[in-house]
C-alpha positions in Angstrom: 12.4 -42.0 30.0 11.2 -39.6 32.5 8.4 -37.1 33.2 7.1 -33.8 34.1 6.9 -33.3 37.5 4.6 -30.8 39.2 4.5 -29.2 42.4 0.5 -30.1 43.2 0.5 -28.5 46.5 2.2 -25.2 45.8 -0.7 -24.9 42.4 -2.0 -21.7 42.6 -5.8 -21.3 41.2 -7.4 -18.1 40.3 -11.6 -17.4 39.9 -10.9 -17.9 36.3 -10.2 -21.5 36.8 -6.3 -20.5 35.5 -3.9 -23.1 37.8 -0.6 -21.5 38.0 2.7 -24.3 39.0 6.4 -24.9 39.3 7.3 -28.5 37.0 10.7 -29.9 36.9 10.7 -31.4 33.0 12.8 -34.9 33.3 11.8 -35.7 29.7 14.2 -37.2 27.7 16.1 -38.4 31.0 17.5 -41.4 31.9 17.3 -43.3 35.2 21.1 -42.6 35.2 21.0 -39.1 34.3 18.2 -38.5 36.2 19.8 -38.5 39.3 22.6 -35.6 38.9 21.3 -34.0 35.8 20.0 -30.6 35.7 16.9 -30.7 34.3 14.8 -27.3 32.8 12.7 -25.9 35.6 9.1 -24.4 33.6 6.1 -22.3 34.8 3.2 -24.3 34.1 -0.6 -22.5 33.2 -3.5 -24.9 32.8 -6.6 -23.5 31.6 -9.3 -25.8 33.2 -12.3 -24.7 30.8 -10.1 -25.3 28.0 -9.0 -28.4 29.7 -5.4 -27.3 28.1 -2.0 -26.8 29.5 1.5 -24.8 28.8 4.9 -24.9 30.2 7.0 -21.9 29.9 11.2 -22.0 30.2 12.5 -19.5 33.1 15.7 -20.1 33.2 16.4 -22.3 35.7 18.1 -25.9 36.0 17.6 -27.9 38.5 18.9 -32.0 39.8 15.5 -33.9 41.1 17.0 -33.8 44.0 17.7 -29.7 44.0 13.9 -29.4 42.7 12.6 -31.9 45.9 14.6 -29.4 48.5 13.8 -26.3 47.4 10.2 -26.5 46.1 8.3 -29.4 47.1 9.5 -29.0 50.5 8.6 -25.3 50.9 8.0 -25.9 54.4 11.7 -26.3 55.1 13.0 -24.0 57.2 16.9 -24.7 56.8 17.3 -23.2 53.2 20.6 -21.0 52.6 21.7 -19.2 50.4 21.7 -20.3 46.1 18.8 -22.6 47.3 17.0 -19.5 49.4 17.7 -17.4 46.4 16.2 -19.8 44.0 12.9 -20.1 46.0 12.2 -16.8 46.1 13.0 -16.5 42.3 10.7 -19.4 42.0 8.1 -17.6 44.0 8.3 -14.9 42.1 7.5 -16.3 38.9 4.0 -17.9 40.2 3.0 -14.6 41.7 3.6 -12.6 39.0 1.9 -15.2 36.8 -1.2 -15.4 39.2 -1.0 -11.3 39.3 -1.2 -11.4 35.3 -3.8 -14.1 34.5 -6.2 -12.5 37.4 -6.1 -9.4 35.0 -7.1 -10.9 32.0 -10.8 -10.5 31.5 -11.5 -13.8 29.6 -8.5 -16.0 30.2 -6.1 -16.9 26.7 -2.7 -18.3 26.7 -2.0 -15.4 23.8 -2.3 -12.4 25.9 -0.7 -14.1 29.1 2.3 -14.7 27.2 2.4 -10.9 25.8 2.0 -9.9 29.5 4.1 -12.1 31.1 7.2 -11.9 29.2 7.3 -8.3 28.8 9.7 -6.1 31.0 8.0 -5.3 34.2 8.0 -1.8 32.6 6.4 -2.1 29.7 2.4 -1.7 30.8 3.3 2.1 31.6 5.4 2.5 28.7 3.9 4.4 26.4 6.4 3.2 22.9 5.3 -0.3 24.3 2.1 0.3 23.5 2.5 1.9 20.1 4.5 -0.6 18.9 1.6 -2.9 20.3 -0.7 -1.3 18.0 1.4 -1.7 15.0 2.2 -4.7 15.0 -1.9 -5.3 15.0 -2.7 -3.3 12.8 0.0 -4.7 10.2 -0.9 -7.9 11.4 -4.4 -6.7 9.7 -3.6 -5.5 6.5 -4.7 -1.9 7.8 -1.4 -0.6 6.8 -2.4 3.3 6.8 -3.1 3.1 10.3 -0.1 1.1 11.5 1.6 4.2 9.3 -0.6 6.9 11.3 0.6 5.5 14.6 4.4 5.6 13.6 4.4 9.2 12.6 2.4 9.8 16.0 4.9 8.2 17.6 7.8 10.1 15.3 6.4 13.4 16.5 6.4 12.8 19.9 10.0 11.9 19.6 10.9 14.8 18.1 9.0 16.7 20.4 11.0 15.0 23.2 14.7 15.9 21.6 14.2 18.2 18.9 17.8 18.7 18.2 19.2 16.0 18.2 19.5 13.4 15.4 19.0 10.2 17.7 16.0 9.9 19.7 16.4 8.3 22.7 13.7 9.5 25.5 10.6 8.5 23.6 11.8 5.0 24.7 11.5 5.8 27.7 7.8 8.1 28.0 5.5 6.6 30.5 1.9 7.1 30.5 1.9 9.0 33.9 4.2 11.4 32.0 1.7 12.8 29.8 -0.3 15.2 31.7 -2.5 17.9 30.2 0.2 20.4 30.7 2.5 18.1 28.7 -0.2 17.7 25.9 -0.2 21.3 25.6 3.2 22.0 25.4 3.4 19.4 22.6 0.6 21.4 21.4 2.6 24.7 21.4 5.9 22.9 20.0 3.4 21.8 16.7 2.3 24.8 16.3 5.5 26.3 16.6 6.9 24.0 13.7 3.9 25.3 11.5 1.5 22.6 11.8 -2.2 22.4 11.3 -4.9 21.7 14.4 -5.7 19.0 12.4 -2.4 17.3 12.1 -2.2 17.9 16.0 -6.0 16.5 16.4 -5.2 13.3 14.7 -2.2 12.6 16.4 -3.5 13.6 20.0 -6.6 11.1 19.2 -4.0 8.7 18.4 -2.6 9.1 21.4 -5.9 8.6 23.0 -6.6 5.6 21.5 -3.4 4.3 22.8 -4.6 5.4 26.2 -7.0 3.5 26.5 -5.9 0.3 25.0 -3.5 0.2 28.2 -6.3 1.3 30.4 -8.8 -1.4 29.0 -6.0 -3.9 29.5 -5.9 -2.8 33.2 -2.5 -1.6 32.6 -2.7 1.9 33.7 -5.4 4.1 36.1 -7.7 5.7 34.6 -6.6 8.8 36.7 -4.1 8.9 34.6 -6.1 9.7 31.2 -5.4 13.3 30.8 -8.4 13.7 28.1 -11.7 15.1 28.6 -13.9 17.7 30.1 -11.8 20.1 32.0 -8.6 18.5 30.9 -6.9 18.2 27.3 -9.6 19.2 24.9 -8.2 17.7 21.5 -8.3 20.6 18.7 -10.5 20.1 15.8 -10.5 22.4 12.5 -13.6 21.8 10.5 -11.2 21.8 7.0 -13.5 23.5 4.4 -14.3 20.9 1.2 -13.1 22.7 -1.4 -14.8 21.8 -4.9 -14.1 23.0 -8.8 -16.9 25.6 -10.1 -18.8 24.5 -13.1 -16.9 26.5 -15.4 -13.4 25.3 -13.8 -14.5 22.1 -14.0 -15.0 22.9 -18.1 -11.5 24.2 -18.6 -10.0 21.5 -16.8 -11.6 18.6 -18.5 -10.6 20.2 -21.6 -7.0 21.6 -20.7 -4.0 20.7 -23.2 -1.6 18.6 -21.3 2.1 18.7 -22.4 2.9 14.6 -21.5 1.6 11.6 -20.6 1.7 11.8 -16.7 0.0 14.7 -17.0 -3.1 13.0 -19.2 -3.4 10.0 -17.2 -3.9 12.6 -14.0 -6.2 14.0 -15.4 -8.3 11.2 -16.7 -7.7 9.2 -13.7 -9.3 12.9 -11.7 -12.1 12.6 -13.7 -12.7 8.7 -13.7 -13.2 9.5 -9.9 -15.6 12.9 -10.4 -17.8 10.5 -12.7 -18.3 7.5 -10.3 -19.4 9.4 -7.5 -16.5 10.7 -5.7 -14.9 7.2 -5.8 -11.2 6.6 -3.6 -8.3 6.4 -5.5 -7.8 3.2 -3.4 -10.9 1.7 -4.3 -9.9 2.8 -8.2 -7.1 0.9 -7.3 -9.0 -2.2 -6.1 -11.3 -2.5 -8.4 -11.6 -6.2 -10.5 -12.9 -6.7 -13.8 -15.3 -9.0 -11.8 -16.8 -6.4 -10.2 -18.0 -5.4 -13.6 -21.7 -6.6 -15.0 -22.8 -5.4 -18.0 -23.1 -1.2 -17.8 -22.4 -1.1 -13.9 -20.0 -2.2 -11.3 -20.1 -2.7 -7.1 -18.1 -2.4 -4.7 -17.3 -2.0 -1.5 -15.8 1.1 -0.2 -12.2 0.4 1.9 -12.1 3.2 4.0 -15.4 2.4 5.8 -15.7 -1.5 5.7 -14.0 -2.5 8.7 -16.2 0.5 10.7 -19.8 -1.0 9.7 -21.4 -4.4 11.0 -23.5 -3.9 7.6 -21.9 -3.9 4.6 -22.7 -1.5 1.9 -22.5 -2.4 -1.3 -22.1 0.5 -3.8 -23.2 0.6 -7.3 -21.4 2.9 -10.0 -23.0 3.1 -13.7 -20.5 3.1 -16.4 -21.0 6.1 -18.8 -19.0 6.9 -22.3 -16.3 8.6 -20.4 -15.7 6.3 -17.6 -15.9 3.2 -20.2 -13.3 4.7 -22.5 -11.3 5.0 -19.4 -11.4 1.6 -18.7 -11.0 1.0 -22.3 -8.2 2.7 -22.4 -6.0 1.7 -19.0 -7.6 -1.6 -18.3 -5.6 -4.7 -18.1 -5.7 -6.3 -21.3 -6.2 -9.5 -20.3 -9.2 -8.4 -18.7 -9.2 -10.3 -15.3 -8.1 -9.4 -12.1 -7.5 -5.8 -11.2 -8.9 -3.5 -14.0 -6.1 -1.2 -14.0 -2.0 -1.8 -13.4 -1.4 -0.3 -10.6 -1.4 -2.9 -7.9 -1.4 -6.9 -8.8 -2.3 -10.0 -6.8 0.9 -11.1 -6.3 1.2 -8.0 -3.7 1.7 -8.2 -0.1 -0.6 -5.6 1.4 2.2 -3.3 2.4 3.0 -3.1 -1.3 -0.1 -2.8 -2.1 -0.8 0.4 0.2 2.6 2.3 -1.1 2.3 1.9 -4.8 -1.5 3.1 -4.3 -0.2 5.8 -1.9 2.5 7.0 -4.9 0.0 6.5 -7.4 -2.1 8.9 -5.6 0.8 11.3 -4.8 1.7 11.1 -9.1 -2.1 11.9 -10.0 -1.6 15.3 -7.3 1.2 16.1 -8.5 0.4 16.1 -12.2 -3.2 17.5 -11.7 -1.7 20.3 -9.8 0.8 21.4 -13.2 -2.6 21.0 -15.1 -4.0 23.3 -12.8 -1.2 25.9 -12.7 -1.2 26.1 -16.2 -4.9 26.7 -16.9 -5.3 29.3 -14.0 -7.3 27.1 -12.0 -6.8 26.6 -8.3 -3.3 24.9 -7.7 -4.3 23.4 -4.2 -6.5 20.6 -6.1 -5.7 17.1 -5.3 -7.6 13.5 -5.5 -10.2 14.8 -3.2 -11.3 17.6 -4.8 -13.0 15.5 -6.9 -14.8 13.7 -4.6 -16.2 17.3 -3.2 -16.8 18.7 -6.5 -18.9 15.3 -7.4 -21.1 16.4 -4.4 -21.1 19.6 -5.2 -22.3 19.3 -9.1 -25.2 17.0 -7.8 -26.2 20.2 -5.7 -25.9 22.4 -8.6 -27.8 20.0 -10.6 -30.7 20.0 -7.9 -29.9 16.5 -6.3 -31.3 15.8 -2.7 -29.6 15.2 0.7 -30.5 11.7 0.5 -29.4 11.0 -3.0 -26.0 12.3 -2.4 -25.7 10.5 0.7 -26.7 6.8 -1.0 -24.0 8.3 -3.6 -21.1 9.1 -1.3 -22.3 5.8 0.8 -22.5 7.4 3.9 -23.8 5.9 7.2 -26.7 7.9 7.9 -28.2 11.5 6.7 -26.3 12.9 9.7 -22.7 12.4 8.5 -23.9 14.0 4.8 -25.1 17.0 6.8 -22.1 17.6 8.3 -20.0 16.8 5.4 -22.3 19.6 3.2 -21.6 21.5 6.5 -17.9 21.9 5.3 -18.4 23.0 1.6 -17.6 26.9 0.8 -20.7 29.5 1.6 -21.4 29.4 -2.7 -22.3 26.0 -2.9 -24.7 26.3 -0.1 -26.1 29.5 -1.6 -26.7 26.8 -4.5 -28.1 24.5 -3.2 -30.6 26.7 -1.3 -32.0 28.3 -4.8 -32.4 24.3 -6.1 -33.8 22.8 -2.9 -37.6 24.2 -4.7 -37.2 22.9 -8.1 -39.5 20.1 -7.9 
């Protein structure tokens, strides 16, 4: 029934034990059509740690006796033409394949086939890599990062053809492109369009990440990176933390509310302020099996993927943060605690209906806000910073609030406390005696 057929003495074989050949694949073939059939000519990679091989189609078809002339007999002199043409296409192929696999750091079939069946442009295209990272991070469940990286990528488009309604040249940038002066016009064209240094800082460290993915994958010089000490210095705004005073804190837990949105932000604001600052996506997360008795744990989302060690935190339930529950819990009290995500979510559906549950809760604490004089920039966070902020009023240490906001070391709660407004340090120095 036929066989694969491989070129033995044309094998190329790099130090990573990664065999590179030209096979003629007769399977399927009979003795009859074997003789004037054109048969699939495939790249073949065998891994020789792995013992394991893979054939790869590239297009060209071949007769036995076509494949004998023009690549088991390389040493013949008298090829013309198609057949000339064919052996240099042939030729091709293995080198670029030996090129790749040599460039791999630990040899797998995986990123070989990303590499070698990408457009010979691709490693210095800079979309290429986004997408790369996208596509990853989906692939992940870390859907607010894949998210991050598209409205990098959206900005540098614009940036590229402002005024038009198609973008076309950010298809096109290439790493070597992006120079310092380039970074800083960008730079100037943010600031221009009235964005923040810290909208500009996160997507330029995107950017940077990006960087060096294509650098660490030896697709790009490093003389390329444009970041760094005496080139692009990435601007960073340290964004003050901006917390309710104890008296606003009083007249908004006790504000009128004209309809139901507006009640459920509110209590939802304060569910957060009374466990310890807790993420509206961990709110979000939480299970009634996290639940024991007058406490629950849990782990926070935001930081798990960053530590090797696993915190777990540990939340005690008062009256107010019970009658929540009580009140917006699932009745059937398993699963999720509160309806705003379900199992039966994909983790891209999950992350939007937290994300608008989030951007309802703003919205609705903001009217609250307006109406009872308070400050009308509040939002989810706020009550996370006021949490820290009433635990320094009411004479808490550094090292309680940083167990409480589960924060890696003293360090980060130091600089975090380094961003509240001038009062709250003024607090927190007259309490730091009051043994």
């Amino acid at each position: 029934m036929g066989k694969l057929w491989a070129n033995d003495y044309l094998c190329k074989k790099n130090k990573m034990n990664v065999a590179i050949s030209i096979v003629i694949d007769r399977r399927g073939k009979t003795k009859a059509e074997d003789k004037g059939k054109k048969c699939p000519v495939k790249l073949r990679v065998f891994d020789s740690f792995l013992k394991k091989d893979k054939r790869y189609s590239i297009g060209v078809d071949l007769t036995t006796k076509e494949f004998e002339t023009i690549w088991i007999n390389p040493e013949n002199k008298s090829l013309r033409g198609a057949n000339k043409e064919t052996l240099l296409t042939l030729q091709k192929f293995v080198t670029r394949a030996e090129d790749e696999a040599k460039l791999i750091t630990v040899f797998d079939f995986t990123t070989f086939e990303k590499k070698f069946f990408r457009k010979s442009t691709d490693k210095n295209n800079v979309k290429y890599y986004f997408d790369l990272a996208i596509e990853k991070n989906l692939k992940n469940n870390k859907i607010g990062t894949a998210e991050s990286y598209k409205y990098t990528l959206n900005s540098f488009a614009e940036f590229l053809e402002p005024k038009v309604k198609v973008k076309t040249k950010i298809e096109k940038l290439t790493f070597n492109t992006i120079t310092v002066d380039w970074l800083q016009k960008y730079e100037n064209f943010m600031l221009s369009k009235e964005k923040s240094y810290t909208t500009i800082g996160i997507y330029t460290r995107t950017l940077r990440v990006v960087f060096n993915n294509a650098i660490e994958s030896k697709d790009i010089s490093t003389d390329l990176y444009p970041f760094g000490e005496k080139k692009y210095q990435i601007p960073s705004s340290k964004k003050v933390k901006k917390a309710l005073t104890s008296n606003e804190l009083k007249i908004l837990f006790e504000a009128k509310v004209t309809n139901e949105n507006e009640q459920q932000a509110k209590d939802f604001w304060f569910f957060s302020y009374a466990c310890n600052g807790m993420n509206f996506k961990d709110i979000s997360l939480l299970k009634y099996s996290d639940i024991k008795e007058d406490s629950f744990s849990y782990f926070r989302a935001k930081t798990f993927d960053k530590k090797a060690e696993k915190s777990v935190i540990i939340i005690y339930l008062n009256d107010f943060t019970k009658s929540i529950i009580s009140k917006y819990g699932n009745q059937s009290k398993s699963g999720y605690v509160f309806n705003i995500v379900s199992s039966q979510d994909t983790s891209q559906s999950q992350y939007y209906k937290i994300k608008n549950f989030t951007r309802l809760t703003n919205d609705h604490i903001k009217r609250v806000a307006k109406l009872n004089d308070l400050p009308i920039d509040i939002s989810t966070y706020w009550a996370r910073h006021t949490f820290a902020t009433q635990s320094i009023r009411n004479g808490a240490t550094m090292e309680f609030i940083s167990e409480a906001l589960n924060h890696s070391d003293l360090s980060v709660t130091q600089n975090y406390f380094a961003g509240f407004e001038a009062e709250t340090k003024k607090t927190f120095a007259k309490n730091i005696m009051n043994f």
